[in-house]
C-alpha positions in Angstrom: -36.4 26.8 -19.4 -35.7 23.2 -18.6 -34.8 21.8 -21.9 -32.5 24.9 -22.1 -30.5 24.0 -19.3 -29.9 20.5 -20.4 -28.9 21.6 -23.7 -26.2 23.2 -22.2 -25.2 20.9 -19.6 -25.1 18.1 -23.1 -23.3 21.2 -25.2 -20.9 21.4 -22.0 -20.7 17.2 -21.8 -19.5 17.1 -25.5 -17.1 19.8 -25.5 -15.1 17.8 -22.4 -15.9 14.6 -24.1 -14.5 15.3 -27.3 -10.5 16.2 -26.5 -10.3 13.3 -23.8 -11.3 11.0 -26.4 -9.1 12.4 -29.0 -5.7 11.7 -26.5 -7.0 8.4 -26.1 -6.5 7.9 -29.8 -3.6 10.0 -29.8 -1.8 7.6 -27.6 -3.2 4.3 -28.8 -1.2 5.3 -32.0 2.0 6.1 -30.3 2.0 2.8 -28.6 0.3 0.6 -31.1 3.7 -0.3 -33.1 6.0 -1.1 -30.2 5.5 -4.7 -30.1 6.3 -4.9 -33.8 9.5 -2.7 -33.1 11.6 -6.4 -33.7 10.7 -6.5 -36.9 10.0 -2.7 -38.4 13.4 -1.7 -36.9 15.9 -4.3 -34.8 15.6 -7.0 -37.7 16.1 -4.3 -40.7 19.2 -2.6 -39.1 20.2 -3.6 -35.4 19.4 -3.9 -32.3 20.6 0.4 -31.7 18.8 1.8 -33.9 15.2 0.6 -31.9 16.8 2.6 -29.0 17.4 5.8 -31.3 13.9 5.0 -33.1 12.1 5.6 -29.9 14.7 8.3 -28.5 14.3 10.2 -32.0 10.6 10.5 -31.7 10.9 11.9 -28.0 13.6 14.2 -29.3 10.9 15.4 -31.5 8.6 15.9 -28.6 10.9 17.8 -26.1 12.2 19.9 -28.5 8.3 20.9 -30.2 6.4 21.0 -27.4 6.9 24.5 -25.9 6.6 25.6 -29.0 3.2 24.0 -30.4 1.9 26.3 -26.6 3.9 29.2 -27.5 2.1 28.6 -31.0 -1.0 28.1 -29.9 -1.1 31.1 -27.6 -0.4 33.5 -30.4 -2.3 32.9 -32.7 -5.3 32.9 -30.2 -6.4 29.0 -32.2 -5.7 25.5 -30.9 -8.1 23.9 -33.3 -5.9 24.5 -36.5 -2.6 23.2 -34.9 -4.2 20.6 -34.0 -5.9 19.2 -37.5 -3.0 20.1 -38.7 -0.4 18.5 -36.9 -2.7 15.4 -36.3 -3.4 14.8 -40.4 0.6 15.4 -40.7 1.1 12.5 -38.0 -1.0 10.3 -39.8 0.7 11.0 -43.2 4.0 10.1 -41.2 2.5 6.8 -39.9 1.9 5.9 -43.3 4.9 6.8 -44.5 6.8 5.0 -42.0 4.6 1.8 -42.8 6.1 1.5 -46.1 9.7 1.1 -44.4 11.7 3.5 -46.7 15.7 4.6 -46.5 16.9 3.9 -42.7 17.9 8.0 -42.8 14.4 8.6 -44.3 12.6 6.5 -41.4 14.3 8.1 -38.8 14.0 11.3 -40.2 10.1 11.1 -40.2 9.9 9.4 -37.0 11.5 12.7 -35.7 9.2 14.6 -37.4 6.6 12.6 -36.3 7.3 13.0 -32.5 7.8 17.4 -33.2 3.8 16.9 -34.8 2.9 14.5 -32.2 3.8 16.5 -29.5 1.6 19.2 -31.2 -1.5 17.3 -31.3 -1.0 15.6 -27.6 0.4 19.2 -25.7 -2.9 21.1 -27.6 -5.1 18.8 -26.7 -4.0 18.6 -23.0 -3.9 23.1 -23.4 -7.5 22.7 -24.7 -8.5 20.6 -21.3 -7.2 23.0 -19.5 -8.4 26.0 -21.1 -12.1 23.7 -20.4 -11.4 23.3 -16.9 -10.8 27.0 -16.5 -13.7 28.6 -18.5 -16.3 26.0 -17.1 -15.3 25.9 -13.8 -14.4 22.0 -13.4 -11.3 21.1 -11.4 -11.0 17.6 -12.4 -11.1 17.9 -15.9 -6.8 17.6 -16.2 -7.0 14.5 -14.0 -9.6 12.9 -16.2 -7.2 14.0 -19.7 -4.4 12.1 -17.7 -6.2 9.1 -16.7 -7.7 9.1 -20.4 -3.7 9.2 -21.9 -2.6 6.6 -19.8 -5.1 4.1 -20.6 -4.5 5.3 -24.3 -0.7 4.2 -24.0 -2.1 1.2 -22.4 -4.7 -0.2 -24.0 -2.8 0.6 -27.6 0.1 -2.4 -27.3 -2.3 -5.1 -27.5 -3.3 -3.8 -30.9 0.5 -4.8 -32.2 -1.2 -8.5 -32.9 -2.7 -7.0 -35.8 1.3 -7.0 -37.1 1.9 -11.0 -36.3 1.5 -11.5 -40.2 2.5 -7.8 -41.6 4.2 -5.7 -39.6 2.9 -2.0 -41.5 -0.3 -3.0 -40.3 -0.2 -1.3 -36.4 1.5 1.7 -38.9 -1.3 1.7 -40.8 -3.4 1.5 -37.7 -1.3 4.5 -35.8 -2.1 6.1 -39.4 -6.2 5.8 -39.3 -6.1 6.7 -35.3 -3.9 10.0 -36.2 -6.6 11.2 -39.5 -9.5 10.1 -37.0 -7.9 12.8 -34.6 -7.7 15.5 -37.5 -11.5 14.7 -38.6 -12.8 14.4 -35.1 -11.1 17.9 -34.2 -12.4 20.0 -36.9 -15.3 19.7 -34.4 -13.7 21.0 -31.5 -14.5 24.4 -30.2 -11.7 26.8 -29.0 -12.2 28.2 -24.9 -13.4 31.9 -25.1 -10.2 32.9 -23.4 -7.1 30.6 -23.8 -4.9 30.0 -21.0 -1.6 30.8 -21.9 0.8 27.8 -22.0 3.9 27.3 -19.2 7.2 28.1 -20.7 9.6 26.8 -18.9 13.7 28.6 -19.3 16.4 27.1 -17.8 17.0 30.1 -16.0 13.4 30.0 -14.9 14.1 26.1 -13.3 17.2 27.0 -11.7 15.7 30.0 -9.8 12.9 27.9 -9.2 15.3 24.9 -7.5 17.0 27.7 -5.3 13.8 29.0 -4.0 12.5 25.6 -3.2 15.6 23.0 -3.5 13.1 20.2 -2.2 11.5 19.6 -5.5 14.6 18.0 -6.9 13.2 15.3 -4.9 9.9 15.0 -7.5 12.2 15.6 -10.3 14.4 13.0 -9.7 11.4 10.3 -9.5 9.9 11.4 -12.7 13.1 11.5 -14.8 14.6 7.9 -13.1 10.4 7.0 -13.8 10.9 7.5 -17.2 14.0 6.6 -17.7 13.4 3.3 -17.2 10.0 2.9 -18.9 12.9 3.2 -21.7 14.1 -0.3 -20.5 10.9 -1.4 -20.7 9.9 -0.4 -24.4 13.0 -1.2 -25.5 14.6 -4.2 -24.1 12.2 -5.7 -22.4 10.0 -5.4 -25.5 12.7 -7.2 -27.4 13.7 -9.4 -24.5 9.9 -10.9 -24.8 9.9 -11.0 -28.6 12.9 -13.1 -29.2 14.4 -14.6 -26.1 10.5 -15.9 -25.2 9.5 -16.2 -28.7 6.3 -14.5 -27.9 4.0 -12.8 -30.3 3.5 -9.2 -31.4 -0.1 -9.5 -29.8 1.0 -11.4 -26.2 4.1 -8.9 -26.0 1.9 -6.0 -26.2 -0.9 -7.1 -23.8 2.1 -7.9 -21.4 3.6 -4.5 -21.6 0.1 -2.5 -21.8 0.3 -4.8 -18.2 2.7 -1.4 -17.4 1.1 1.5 -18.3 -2.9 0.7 -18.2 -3.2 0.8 -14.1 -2.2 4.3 -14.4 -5.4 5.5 -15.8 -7.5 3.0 -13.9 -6.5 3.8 -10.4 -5.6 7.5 -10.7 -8.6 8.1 -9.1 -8.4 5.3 -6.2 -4.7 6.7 -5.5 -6.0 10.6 -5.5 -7.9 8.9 -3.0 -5.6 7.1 -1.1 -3.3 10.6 -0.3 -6.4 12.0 1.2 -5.1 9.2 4.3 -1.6 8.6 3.5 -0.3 12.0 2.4 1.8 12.3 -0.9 5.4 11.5 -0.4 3.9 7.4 0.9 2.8 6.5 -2.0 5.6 8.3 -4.4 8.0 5.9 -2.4 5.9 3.1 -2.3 5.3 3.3 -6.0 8.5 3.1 -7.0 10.2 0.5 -4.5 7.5 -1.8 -5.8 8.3 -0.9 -9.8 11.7 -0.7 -8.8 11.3 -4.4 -7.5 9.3 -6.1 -10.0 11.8 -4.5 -13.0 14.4 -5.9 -11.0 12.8 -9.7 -10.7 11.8 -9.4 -14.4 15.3 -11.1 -15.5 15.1 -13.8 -13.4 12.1 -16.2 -14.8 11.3 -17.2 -18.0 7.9 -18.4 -16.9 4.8 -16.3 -18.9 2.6 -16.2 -16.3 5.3 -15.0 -13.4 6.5 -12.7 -15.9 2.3 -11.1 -16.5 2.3 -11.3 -12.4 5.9 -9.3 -11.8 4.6 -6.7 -14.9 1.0 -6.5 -13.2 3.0 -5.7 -10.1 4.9 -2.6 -11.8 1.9 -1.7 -13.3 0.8 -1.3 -9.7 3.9 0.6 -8.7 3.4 2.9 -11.7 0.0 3.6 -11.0 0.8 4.4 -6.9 3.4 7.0 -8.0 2.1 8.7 -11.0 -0.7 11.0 -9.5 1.2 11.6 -6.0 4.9 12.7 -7.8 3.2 15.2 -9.7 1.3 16.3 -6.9 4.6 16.2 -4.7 5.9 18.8 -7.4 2.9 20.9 -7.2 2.6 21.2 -3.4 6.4 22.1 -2.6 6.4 24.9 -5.2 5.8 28.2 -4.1 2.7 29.4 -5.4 3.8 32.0 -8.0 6.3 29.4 -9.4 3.9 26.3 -9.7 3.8 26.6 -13.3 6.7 26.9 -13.9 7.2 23.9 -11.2 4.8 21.9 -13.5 6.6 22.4 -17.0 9.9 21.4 -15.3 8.3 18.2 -14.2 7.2 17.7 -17.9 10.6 18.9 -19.1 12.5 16.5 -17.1 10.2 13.6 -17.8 10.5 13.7 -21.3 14.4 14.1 -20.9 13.6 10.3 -19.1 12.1 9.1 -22.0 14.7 10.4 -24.4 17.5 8.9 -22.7 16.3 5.6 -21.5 16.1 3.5 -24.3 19.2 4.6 -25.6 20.8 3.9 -22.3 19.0 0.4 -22.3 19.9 -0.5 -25.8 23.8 0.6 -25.5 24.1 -1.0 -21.8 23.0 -4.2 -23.4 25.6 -4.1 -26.3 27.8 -3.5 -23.6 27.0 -6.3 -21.4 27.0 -8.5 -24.0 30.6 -8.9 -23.7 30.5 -10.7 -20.6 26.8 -12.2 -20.4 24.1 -13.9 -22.7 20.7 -15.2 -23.0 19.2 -14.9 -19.3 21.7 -13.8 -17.7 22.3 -10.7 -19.9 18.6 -9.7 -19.4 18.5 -10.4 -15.6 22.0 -8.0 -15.2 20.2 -5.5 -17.5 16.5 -5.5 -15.8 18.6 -5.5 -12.1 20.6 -2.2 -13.5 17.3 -0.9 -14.1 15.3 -2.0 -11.6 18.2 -0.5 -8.6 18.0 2.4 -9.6 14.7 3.1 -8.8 15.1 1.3 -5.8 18.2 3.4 -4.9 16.2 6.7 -5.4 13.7 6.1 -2.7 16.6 4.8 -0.3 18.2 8.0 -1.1 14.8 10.2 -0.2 13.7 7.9 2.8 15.1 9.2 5.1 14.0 13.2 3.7 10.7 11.8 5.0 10.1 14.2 7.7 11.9 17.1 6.3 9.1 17.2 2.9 6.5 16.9 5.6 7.3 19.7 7.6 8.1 21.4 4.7 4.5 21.1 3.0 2.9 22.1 6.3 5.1 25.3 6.5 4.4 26.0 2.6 0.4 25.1 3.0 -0.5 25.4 6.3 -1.3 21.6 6.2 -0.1 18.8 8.1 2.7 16.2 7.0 0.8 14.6 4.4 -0.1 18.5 2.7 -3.4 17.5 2.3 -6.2 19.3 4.8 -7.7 16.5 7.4 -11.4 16.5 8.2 
């Protein structure tokens, strides 16, 4: 009877193990060729086209998502989108690695972020069918920590393009096929639950029932947005106005994104005492502040301080905006609450890097060198400052609010 039970409980263990690892790997490959972005992309055409490389693939992604769910949902399977769509990623990786036609490349870098978005929205749809059928709360929480020190943790791996830059291509390429082989082993929930469409008509009802969560909205999109700036131009910025290396520039920017898995937990934590909205505007003034100061040294080590410092930022505001969103939706509409917050954010991530890369040309006419990058990272940097000046004083209107919606007090978590 014994060994029965911890059968299961190891038959349960694997089946949660196996699609958070996978979004590791999923992730690792996105990231793994920005820091080799200079020379795949800005040195074979210009400086532009890196901005509509990376805007291209999250075109791909906004446009594919609801449909991979909508897909997915159907059909009744999960696990054949999602070998599917991953060995079709890895076939684009490769492809890319051989650097064919510009129209070509960007064409399969599109087509890369619609299969992409397949593999990485199934896989999250597959946590969440897990977390549902075996009764275990945390288990999206985990999948997001597990992304976010996949994006992180995948930069560094753009040294292996100091002498070559196909090789993180090839490497995004092996990641993508180890997906496809390691999901042929993944089991499908007994019941699937069904995927949040999101309409446009759907979000504006939803803003005029609760106009308050245009507050968590704004923060992801302006979130994003400027994680654009920081793929983009500061990836550049690092590359060839401080001559650093493919490996140093990815560590630096991994710097970014890594915390947010690490301390998601610590932060979850932190609301319990704080409430929500704290942190969401803490977050972000300090990003906001260490994007700004970014342009205005050229010294390494103030430079891995000031992006250790965002990374900090990042990681107090990823958990609570969500949250925020989650809490000031009315219940029946929190789905659809959640795949607006998505929605938006990937509009963020589609727009910023072509906004950063344009801006730049722009500026360009009246600044160079430092200066260019300090105007540029300042831009950036405001604007997330300017969003929480613009919500401060909201403060105790969101708290009331929550209480009124949850019966909770100003932070709309329960005290004990």
């Amino acid at each position: 009877m014994n060994t029965v039970v911890l059968t299961d409980r190891q038959s349960d263990g694997w089946r949660i193990a196996l699609p958070v690892v996978l979004i590791f790997f999923v992730m690792a490959a996105n990231t793994a060729i920005v820091p080799v972005l200079k020379e795949s992309v800005k040195d074979r055409i210009d400086e532009k086209a890196l901005g509509w490389f990376l805007s291209l693939s999250y075109l791909g992604s906004f446009l594919c998502a609801p449909l991979a769910g909508w897909l997915s949902d159907r059909s009744g399977h999960r696990k054949t989108w999602i070998v599917a769509t991953a060995a079709l990623s890895a076939l684009s990786y490769l492809w890319m690695s051989f650097f064919p036609d510009p129209y070509i490349f960007f064409a399969v870098r599109f087509f890369e972020g619609a299969v992409g978005a397949f593999v990485l929205s199934l896989l999250m749809a597959s946590v969440g069918d897990l977390e549902v059928e075996l009764g275990r709360p945390y288990l999206m929480g985990l999948a997001g920590m597990t992304l976010a020190l996949g994006g992180g943790l995948g930069m560094p791996l753009g040294a292996a393009g100091k002498a070559d830059p196909a090789v993180p291509f090839m490497i995004s390429a092996g990641f993508m096929a180890l997906v496809a082989v390691g999901a042929l082993a993944l089991r499908d929930a007994g019941r699937l639950v069904e995927s949040s469409h999101t309409t446009v008509a759907d979000f504006f009802k939803l803003l005029r029932l609760e106009w308050l969560l245009f507050i968590p909205l704004l923060f992801v999109f302006i979130d994003r947005f400027t994680a654009g700036f920081v793929t983009a131009s500061l990836n550049l910025h690092l590359r060839e106005t401080l001559h650093l290396g493919p490996g140093q520039t990815g560590s630096m920017l991994g710097l970014v994104f890594w915390p947010m898995g690490l301390l998601s937990f610590p932060v979850a934590l932190l609301m319990k005492r704080t409430g929500v909205l704290l942190p969401v505007l803490l977050g972000s003034f300090v990003y906001g502040l260490a994007l700004l100061l970014l342009g205005w040294t050229d010294n390494v080590v103030l430079l891995i301080a000031l992006l250790a410092l965002a990374g900090l930022g990042a990681a107090l505001m990823f958990v609570p905006t969500l949250t925020l969103a989650s809490r000031l939706a009315p219940e029946s509409y929190r789905g659809t609450a959640i795949g607006a917050y998505m929605g938006i954010g990937s509009l963020g991530f589609l727009l910023g890097p072509l906004a950063s890369v344009y801006l730049k040309s722009m500026l360009a006419d009246y600044f160079e060198g430092m200066t260019l990058f300090a105007v540029l990272s300042g831009i950036f940097g405001s604007l997330e400052i300017l969003v929480v000046l613009v919500v401060l004083p909201l403060y105790g209107w969101i708290g009331r609010r929550l209480r009124q919606s949850e019966g909770k007090d100003d932070s709309g978590f329960y005290r004990r």
